[in-house]
C-alpha angles and dihedrals in degrees: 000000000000112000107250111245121227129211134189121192119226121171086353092304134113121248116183114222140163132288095248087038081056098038097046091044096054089047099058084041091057097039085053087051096052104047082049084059092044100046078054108048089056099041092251106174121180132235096233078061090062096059101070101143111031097269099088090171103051082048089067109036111112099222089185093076126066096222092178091053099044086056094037089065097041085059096061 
């Protein structure tokens, strides 16, 4: 029986490469993958995503809650 022969592409070119090099490779792709689907699937979103323009912390303040006044009230 003739060996299999296993390829990577890297810049649009083959690379042979090993069976385990080829195996291991594809696993980590598809567990990548499938933690992408996941974090989809359950509307996962990252923090890094949330600092699109340079203020990561404006970017996650809920304005629409009076944070001083809910603890304000909670004091008394």
């Amino acid at each position: 029986m003739e060996k299999k022969e296993y390829y990577l592409y890297v810049k649009g070119k083959a690379v042979p490469v090993s069976e385990e090099v080829y195996k291991a490779y594809w696993k980590i792709t598809e567990h990548e993958k499938y933690l992408q689907r996941k974090d989809w699937k359950h509307n996962v979103i990252s923090f890094s995503a949330l600092d699109h323009d340079g203020h990561f912390v404006d970017n996650i303040i809920d304005e629409k809650i009076d944070l001083e006044k809910i603890v304000e009230v909670k004091m008394q």
